[in-house]
PDBQT receptor file of N, H, CA, C and O in Angstrom, charges set to zero:
ATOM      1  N   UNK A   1      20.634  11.495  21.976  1.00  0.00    +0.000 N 
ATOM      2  CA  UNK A   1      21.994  11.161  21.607  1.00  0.00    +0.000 C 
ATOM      3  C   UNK A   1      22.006  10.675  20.153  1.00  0.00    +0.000 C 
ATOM      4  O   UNK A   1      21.276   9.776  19.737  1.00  0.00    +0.000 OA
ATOM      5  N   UNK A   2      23.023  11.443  19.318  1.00  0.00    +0.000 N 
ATOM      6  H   UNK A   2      23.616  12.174  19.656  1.00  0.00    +0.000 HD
ATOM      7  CA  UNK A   2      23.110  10.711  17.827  1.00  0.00    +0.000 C 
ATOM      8  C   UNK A   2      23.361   9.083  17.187  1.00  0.00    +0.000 C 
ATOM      9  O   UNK A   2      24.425   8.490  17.365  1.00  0.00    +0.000 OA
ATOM     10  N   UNK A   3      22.541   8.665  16.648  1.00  0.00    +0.000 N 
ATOM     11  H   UNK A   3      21.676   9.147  16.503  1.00  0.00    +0.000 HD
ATOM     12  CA  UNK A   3      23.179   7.558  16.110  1.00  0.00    +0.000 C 
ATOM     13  C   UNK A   3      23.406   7.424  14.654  1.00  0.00    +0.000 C 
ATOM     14  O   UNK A   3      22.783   7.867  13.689  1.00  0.00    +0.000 OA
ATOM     15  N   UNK A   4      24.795   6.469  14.791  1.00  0.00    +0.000 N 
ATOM     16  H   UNK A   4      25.301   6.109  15.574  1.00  0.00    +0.000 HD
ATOM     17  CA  UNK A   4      25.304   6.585  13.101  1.00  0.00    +0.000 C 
ATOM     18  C   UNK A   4      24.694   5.398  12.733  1.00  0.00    +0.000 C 
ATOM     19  O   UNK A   4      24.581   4.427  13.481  1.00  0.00    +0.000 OA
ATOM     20  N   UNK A   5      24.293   5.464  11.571  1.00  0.00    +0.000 N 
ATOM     21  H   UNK A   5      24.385   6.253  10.964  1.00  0.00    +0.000 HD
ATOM     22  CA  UNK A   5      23.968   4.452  10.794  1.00  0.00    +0.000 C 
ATOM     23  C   UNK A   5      24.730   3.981  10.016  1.00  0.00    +0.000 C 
ATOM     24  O   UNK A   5      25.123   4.820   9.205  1.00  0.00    +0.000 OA
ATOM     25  N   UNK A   6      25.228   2.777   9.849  1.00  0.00    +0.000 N 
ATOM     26  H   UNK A   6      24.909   2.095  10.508  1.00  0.00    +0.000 HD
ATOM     27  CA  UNK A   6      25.963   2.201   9.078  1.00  0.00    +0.000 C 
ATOM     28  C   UNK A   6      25.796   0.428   8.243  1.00  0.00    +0.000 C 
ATOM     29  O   UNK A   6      25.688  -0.751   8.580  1.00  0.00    +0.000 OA
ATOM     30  N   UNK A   7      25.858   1.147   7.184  1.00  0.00    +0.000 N 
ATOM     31  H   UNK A   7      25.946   2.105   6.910  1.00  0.00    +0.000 HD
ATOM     32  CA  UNK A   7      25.761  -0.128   5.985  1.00  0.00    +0.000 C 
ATOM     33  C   UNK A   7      25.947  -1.857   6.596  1.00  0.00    +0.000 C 
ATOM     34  O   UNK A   7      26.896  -2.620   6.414  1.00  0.00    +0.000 OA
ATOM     35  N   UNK A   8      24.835  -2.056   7.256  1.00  0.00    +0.000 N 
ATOM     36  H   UNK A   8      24.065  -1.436   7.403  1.00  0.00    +0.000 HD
ATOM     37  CA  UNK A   8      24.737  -3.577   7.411  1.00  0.00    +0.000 C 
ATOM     38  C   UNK A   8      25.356  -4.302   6.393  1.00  0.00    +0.000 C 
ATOM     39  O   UNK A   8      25.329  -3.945   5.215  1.00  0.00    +0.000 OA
ATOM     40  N   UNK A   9      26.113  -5.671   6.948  1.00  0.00    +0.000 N 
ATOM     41  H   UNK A   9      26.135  -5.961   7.905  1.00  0.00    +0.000 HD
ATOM     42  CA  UNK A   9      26.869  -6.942   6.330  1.00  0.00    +0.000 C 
ATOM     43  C   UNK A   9      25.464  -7.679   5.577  1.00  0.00    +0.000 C 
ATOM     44  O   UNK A   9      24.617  -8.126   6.350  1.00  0.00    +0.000 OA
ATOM     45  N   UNK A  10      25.238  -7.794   4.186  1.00  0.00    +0.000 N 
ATOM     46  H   UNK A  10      25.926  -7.431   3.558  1.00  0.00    +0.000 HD
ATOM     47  CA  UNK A  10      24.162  -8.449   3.729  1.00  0.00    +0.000 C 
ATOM     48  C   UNK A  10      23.780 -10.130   3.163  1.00  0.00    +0.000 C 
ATOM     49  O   UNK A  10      22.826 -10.778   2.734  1.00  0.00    +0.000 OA
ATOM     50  N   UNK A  11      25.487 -10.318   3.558  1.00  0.00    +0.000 N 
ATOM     51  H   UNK A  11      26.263  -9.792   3.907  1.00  0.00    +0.000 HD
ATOM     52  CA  UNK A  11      25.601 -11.880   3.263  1.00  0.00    +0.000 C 
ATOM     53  C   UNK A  11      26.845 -12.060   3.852  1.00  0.00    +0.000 C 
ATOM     54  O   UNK A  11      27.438 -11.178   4.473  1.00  0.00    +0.000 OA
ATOM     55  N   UNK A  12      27.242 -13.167   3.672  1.00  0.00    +0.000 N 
ATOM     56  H   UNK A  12      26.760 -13.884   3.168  1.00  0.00    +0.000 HD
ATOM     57  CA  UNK A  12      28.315 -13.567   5.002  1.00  0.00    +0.000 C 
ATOM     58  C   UNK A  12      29.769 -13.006   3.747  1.00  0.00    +0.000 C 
ATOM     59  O   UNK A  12      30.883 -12.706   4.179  1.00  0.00    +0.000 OA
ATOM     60  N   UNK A  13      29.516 -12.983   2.660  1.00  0.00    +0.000 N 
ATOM     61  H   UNK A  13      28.612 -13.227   2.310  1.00  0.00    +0.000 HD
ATOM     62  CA  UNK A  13      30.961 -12.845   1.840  1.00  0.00    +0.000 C 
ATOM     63  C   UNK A  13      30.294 -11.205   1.556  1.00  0.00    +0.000 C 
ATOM     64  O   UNK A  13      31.213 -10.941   0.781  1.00  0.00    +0.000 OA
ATOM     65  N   UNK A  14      29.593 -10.119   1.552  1.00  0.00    +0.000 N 
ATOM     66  H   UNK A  14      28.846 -10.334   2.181  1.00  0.00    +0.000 HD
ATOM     67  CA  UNK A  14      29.233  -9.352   0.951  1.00  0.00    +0.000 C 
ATOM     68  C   UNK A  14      29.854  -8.156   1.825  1.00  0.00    +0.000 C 
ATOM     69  O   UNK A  14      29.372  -7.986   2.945  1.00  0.00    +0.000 OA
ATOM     70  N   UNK A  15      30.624  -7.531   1.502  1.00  0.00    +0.000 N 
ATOM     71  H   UNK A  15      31.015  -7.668   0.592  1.00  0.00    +0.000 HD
ATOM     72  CA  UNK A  15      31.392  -6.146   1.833  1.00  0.00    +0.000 C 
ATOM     73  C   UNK A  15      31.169  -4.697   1.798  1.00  0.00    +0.000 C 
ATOM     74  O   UNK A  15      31.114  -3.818   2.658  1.00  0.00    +0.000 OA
ATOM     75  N   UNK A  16      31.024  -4.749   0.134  1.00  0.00    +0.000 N 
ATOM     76  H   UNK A  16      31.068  -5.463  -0.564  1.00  0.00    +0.000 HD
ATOM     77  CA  UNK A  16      30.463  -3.401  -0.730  1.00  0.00    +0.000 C 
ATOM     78  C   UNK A  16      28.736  -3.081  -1.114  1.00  0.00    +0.000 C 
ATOM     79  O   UNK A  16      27.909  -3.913  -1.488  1.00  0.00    +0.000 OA
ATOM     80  N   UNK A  17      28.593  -2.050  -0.951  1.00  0.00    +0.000 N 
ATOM     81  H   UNK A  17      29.265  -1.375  -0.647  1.00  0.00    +0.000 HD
ATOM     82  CA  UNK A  17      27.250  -2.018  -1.412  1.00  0.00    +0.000 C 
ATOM     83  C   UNK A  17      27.661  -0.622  -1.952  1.00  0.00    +0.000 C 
ATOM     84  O   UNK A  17      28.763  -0.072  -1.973  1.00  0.00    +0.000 OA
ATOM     85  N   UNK A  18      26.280  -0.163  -2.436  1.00  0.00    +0.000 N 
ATOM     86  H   UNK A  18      25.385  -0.609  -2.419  1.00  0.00    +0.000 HD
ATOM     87  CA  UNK A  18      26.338   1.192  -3.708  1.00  0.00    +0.000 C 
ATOM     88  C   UNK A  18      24.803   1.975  -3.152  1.00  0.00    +0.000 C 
ATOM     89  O   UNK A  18      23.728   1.426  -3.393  1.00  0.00    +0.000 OA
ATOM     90  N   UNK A  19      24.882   3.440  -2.314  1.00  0.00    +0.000 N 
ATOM     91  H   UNK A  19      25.755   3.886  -2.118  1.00  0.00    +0.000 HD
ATOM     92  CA  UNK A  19      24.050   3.866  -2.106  1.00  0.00    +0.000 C 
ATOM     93  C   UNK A  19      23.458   4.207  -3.503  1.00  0.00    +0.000 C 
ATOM     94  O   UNK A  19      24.190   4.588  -4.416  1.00  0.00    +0.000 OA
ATOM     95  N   UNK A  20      21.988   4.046  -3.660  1.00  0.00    +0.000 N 
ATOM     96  H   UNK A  20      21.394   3.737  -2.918  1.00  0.00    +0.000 HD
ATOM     97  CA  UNK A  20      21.175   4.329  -4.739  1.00  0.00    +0.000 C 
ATOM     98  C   UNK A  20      20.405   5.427  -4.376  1.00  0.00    +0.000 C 
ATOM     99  O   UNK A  20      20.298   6.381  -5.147  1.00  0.00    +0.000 OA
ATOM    100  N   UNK A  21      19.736   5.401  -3.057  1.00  0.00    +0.000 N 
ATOM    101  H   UNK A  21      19.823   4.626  -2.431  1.00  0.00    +0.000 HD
ATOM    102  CA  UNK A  21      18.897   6.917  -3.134  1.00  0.00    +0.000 C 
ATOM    103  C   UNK A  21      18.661   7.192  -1.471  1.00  0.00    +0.000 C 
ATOM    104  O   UNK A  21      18.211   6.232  -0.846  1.00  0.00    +0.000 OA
ATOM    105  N   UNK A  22      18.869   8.134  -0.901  1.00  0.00    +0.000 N 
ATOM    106  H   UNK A  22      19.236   8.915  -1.408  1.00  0.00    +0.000 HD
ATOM    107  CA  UNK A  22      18.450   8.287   0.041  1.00  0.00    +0.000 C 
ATOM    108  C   UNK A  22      16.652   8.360   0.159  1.00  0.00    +0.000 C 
ATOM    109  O   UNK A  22      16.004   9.093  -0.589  1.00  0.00    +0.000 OA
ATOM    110  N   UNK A  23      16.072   7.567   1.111  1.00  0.00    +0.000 N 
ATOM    111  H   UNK A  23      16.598   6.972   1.718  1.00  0.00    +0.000 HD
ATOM    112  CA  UNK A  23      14.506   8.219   1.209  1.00  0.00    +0.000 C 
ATOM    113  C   UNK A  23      14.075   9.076   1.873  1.00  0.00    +0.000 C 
ATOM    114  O   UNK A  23      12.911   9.388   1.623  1.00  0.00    +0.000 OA
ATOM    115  N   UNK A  24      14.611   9.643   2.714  1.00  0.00    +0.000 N 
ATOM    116  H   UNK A  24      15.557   9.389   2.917  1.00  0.00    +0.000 HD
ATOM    117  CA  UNK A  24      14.714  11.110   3.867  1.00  0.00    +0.000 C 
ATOM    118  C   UNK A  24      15.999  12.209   3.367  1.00  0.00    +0.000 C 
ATOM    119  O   UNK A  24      16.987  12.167   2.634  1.00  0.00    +0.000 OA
ATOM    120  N   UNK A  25      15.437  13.007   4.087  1.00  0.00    +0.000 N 
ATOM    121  H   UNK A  25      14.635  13.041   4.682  1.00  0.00    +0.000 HD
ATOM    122  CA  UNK A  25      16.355  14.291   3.807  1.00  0.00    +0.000 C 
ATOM    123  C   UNK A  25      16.834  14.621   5.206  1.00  0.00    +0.000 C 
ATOM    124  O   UNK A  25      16.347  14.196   6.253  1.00  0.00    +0.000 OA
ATOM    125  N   UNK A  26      18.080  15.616   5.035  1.00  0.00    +0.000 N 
ATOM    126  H   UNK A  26      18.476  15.961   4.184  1.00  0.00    +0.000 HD
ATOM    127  CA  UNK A  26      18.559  15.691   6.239  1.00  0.00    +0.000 C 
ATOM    128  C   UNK A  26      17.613  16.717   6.508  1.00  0.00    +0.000 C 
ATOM    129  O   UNK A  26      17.159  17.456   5.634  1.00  0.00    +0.000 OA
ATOM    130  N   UNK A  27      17.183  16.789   8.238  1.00  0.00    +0.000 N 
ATOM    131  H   UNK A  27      17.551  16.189   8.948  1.00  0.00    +0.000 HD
ATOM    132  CA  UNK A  27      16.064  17.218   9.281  1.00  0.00    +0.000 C 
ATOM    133  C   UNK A  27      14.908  17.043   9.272  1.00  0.00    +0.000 C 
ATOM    134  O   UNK A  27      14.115  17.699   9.948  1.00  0.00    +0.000 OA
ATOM    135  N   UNK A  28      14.320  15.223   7.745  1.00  0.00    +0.000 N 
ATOM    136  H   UNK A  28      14.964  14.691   7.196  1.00  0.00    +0.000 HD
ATOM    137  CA  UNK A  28      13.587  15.025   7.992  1.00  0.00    +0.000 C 
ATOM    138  C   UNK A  28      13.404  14.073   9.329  1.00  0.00    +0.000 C 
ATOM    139  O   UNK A  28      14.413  13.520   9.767  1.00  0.00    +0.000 OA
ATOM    140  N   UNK A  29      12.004  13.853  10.053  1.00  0.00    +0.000 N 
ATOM    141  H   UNK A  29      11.184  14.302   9.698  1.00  0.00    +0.000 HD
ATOM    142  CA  UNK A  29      11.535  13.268  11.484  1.00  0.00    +0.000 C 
ATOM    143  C   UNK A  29      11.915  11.821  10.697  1.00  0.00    +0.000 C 
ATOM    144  O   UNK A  29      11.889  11.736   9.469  1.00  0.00    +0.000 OA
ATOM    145  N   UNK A  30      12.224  10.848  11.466  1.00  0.00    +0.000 N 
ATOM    146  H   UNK A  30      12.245  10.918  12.464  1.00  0.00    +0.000 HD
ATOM    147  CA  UNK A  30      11.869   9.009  10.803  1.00  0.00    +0.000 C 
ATOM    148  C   UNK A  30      11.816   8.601  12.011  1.00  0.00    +0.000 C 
ATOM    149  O   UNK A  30      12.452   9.105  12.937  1.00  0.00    +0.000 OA
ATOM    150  N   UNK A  31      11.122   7.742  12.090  1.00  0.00    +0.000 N 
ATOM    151  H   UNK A  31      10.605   7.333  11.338  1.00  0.00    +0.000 HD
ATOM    152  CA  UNK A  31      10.899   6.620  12.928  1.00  0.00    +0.000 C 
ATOM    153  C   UNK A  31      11.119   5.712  13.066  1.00  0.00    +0.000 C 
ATOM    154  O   UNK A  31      10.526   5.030  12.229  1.00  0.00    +0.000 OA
ATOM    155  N   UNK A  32      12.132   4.721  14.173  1.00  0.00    +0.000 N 
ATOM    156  H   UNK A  32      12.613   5.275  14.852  1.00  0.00    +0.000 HD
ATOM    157  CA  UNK A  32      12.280   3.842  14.160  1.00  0.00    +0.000 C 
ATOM    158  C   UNK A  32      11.759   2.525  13.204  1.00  0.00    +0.000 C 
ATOM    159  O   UNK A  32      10.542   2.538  13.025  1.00  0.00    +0.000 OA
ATOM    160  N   UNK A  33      12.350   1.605  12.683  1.00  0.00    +0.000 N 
ATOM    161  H   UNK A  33      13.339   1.595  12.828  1.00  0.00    +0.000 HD
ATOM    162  CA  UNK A  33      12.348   0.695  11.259  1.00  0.00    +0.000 C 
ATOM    163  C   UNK A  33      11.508   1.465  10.436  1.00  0.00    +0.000 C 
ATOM    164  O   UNK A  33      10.664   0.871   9.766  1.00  0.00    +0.000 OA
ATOM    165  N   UNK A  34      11.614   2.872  10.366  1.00  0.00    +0.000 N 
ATOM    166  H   UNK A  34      12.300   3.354  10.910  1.00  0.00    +0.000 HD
ATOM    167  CA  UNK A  34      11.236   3.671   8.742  1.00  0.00    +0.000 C 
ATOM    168  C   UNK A  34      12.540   3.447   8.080  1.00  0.00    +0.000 C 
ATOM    169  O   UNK A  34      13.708   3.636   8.418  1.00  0.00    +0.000 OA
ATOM    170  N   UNK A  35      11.833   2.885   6.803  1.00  0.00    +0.000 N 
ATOM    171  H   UNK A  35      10.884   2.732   6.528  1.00  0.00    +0.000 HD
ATOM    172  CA  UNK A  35      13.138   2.923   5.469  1.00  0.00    +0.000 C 
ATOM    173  C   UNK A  35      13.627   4.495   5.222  1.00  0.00    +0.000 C 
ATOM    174  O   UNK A  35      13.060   5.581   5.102  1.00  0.00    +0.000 OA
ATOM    175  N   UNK A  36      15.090   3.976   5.214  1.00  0.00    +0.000 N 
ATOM    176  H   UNK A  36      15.551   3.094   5.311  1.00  0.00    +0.000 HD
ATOM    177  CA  UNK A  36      15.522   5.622   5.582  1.00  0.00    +0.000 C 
ATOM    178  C   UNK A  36      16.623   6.002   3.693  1.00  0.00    +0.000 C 
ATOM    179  O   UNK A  36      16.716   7.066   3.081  1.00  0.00    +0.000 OA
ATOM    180  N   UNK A  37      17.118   4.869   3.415  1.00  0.00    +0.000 N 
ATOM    181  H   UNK A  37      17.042   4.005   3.912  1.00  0.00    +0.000 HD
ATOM    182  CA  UNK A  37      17.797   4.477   2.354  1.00  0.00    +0.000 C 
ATOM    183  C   UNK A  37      17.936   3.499   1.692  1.00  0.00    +0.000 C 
ATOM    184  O   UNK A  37      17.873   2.427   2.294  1.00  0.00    +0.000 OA
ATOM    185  N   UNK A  38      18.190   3.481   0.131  1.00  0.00    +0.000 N 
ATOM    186  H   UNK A  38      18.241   4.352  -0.358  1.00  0.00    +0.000 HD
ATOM    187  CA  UNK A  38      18.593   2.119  -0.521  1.00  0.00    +0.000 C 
ATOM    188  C   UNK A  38      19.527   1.728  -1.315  1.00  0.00    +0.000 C 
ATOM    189  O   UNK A  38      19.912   2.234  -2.369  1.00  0.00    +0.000 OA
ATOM    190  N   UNK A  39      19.930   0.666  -0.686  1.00  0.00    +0.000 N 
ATOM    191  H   UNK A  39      19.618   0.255   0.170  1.00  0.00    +0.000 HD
ATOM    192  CA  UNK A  39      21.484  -0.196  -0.924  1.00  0.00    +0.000 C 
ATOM    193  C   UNK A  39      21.101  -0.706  -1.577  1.00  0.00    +0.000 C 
ATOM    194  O   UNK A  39      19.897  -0.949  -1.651  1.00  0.00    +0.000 OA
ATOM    195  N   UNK A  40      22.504  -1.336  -2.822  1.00  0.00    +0.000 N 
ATOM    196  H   UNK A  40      23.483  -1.138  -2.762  1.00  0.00    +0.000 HD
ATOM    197  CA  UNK A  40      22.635  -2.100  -4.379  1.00  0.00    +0.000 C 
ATOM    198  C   UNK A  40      23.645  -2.756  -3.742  1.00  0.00    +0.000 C 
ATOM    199  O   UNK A  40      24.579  -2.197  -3.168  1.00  0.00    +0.000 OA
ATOM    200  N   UNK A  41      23.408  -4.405  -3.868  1.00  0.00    +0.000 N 
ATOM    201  H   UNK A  41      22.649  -4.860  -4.335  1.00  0.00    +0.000 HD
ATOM    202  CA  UNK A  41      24.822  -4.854  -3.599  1.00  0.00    +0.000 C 
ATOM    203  C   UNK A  41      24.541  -6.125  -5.124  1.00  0.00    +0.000 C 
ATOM    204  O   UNK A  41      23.479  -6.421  -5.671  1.00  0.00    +0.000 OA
ATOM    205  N   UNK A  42      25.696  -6.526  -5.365  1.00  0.00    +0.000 N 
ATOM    206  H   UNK A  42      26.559  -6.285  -4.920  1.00  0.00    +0.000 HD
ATOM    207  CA  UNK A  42      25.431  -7.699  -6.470  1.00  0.00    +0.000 C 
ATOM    208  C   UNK A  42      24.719  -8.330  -6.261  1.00  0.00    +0.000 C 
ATOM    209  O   UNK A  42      24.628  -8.919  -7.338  1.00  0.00    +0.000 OA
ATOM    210  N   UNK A  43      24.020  -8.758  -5.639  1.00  0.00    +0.000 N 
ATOM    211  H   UNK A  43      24.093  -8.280  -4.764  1.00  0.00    +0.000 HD
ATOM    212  CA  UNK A  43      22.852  -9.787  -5.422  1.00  0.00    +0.000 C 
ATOM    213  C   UNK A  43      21.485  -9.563  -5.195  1.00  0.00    +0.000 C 
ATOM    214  O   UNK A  43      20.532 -10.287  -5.482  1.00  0.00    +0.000 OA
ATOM    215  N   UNK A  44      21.516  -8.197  -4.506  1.00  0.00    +0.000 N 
ATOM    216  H   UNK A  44      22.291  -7.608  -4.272  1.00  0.00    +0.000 HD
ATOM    217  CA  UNK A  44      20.411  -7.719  -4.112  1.00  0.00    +0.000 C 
ATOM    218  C   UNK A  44      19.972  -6.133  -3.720  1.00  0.00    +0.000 C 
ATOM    219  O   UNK A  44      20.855  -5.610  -3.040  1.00  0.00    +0.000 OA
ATOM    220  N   UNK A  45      18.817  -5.236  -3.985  1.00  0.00    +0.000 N 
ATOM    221  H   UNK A  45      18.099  -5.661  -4.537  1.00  0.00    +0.000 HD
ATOM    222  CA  UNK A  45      18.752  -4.205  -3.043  1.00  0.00    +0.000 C 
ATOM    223  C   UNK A  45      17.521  -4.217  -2.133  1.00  0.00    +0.000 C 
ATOM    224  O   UNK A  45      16.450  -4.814  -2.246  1.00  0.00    +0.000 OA
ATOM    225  N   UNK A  46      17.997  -3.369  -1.180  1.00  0.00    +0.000 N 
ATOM    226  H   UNK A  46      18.867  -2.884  -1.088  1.00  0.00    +0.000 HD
ATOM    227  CA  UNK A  46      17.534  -3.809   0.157  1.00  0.00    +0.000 C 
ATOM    228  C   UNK A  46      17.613  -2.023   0.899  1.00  0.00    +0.000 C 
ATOM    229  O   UNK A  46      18.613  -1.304   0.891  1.00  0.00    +0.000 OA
ATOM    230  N   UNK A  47      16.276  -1.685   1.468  1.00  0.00    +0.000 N 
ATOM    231  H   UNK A  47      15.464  -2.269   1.474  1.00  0.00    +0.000 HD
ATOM    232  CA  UNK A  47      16.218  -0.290   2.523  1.00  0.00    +0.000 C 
ATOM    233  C   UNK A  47      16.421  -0.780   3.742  1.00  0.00    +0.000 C 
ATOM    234  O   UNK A  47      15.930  -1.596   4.522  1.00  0.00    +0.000 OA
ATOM    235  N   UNK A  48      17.897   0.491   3.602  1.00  0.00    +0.000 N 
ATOM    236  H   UNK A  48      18.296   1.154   2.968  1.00  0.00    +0.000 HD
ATOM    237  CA  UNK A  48      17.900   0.256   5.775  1.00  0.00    +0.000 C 
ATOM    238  C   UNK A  48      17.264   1.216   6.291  1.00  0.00    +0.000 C 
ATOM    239  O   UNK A  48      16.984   2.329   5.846  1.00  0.00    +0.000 OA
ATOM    240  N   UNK A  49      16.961   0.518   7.660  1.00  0.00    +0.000 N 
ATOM    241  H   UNK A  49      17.188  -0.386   8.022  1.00  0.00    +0.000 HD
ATOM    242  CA  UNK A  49      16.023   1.342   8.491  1.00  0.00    +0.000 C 
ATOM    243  C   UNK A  49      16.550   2.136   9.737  1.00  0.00    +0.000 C 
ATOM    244  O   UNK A  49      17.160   1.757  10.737  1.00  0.00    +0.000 OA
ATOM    245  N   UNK A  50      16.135   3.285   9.361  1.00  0.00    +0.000 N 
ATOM    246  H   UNK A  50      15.639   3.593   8.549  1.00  0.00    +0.000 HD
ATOM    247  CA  UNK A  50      16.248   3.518  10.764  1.00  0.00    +0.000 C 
ATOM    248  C   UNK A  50      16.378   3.209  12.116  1.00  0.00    +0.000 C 
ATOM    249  O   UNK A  50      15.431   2.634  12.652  1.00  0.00    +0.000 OA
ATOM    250  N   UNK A  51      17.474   3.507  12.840  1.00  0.00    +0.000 N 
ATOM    251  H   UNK A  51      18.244   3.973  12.404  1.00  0.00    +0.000 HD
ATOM    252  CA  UNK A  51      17.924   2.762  14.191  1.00  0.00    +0.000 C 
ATOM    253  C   UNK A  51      17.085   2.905  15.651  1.00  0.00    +0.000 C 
ATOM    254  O   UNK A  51      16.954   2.123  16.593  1.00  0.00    +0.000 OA
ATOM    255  N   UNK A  52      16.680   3.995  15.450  1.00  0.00    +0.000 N 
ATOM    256  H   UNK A  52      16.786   4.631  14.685  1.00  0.00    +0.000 HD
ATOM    257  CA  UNK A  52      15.979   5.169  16.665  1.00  0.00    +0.000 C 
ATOM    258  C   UNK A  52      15.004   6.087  15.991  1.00  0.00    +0.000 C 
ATOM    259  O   UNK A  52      15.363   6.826  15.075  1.00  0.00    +0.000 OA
ATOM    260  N   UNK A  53      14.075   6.057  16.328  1.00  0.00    +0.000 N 
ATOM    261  H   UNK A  53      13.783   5.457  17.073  1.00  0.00    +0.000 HD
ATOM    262  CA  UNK A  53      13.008   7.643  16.188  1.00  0.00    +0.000 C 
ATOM    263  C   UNK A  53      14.313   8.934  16.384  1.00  0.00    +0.000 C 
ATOM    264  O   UNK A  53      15.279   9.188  17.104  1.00  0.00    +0.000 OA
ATOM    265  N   UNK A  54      13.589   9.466  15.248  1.00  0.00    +0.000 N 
ATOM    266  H   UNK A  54      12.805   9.260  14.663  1.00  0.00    +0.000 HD
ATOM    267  CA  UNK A  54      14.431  11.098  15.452  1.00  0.00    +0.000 C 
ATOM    268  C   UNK A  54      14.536  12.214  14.197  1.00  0.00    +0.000 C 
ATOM    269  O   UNK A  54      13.578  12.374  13.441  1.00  0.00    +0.000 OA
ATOM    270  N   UNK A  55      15.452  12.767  14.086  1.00  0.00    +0.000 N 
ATOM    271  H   UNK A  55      16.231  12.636  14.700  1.00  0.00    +0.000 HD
ATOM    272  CA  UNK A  55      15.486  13.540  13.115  1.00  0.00    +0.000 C 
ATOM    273  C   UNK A  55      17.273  13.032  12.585  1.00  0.00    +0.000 C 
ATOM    274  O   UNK A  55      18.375  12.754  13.057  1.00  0.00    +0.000 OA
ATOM    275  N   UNK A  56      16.471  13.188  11.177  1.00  0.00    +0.000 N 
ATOM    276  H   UNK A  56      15.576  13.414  10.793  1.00  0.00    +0.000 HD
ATOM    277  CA  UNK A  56      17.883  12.615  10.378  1.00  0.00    +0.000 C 
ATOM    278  C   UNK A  56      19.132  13.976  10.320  1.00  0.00    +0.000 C 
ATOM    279  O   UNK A  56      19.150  14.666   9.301  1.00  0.00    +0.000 OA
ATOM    280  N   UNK A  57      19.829  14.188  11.116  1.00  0.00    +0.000 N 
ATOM    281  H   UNK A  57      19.815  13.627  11.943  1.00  0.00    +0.000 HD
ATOM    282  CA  UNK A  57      20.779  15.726  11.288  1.00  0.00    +0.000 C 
ATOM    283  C   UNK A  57      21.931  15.786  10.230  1.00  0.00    +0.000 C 
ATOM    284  O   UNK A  57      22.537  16.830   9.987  1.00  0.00    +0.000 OA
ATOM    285  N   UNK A  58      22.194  14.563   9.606  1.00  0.00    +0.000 N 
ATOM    286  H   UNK A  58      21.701  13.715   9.804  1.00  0.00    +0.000 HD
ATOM    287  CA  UNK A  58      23.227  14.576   8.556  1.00  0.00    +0.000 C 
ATOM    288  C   UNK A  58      23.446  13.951   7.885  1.00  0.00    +0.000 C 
ATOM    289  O   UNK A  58      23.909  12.933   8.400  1.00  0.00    +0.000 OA
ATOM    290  N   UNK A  59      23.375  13.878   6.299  1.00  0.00    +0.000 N 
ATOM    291  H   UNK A  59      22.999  14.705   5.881  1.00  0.00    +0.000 HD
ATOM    292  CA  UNK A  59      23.750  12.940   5.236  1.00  0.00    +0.000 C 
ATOM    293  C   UNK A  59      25.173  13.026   5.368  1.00  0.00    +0.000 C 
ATOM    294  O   UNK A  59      25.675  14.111   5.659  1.00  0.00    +0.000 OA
ATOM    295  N   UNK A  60      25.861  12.040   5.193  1.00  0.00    +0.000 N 
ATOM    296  H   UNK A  60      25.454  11.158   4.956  1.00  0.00    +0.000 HD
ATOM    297  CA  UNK A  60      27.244  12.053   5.121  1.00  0.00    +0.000 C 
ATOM    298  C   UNK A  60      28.068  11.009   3.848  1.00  0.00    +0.000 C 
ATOM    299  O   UNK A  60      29.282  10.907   3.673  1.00  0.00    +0.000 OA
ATOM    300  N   UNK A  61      27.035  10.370   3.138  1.00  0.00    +0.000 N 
ATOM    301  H   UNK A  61      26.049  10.453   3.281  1.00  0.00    +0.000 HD
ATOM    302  CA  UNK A  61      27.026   9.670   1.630  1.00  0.00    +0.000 C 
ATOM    303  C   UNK A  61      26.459  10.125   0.796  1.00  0.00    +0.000 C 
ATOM    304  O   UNK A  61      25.346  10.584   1.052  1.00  0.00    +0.000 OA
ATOM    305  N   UNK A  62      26.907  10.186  -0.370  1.00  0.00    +0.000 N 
ATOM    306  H   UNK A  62      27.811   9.813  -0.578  1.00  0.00    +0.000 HD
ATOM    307  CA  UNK A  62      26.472  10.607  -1.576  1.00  0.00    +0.000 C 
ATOM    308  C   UNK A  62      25.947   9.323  -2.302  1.00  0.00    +0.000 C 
ATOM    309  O   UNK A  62      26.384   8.178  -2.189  1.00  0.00    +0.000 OA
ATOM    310  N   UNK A  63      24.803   9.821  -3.153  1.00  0.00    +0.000 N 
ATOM    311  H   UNK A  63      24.449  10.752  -3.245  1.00  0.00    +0.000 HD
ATOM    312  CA  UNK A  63      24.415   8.898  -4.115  1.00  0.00    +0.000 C 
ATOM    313  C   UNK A  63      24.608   8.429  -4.944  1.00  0.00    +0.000 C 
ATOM    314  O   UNK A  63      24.557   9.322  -5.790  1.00  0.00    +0.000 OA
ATOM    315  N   UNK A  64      24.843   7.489  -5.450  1.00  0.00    +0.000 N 
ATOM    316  H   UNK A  64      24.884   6.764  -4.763  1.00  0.00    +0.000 HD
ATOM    317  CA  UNK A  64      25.794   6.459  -6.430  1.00  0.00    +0.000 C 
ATOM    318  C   UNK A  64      27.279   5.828  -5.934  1.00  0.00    +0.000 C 
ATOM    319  O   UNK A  64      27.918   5.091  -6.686  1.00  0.00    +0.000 OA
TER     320      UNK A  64
């Protein structure tokens, strides 16, 4: 079953973040807490991880 990934809250006031680079490609395999992408927010950047083992089936953000 698919799961969406979506841009974790990174501080209790923090809203926006700025994709910088994806680290997988779509139909590459990742594995559960593999860094999958990396977020810019004013304070900090930070890779989210993967939710589930699987294959990544769709980018749906662009970079920058």
């Amino acid at each position: 079953m698919p799961k969406e990934v979506i841009m974790p809250a990174l501080g209790m006031a923090q809203e926006t973040g700025t994709l910088l680079r994806w680290l997988k490609n779509e139909g590459d395999a990742v594995a559960q807490g593999e860094p999958i992408m990396q977020i810019a927010t004013d304070k900090v950047d930070v890779e989210i991880e993967a939710p589930a083992s699987g294959v990544l089936a769709q980018v749906t953000a662009a970079e920058g």
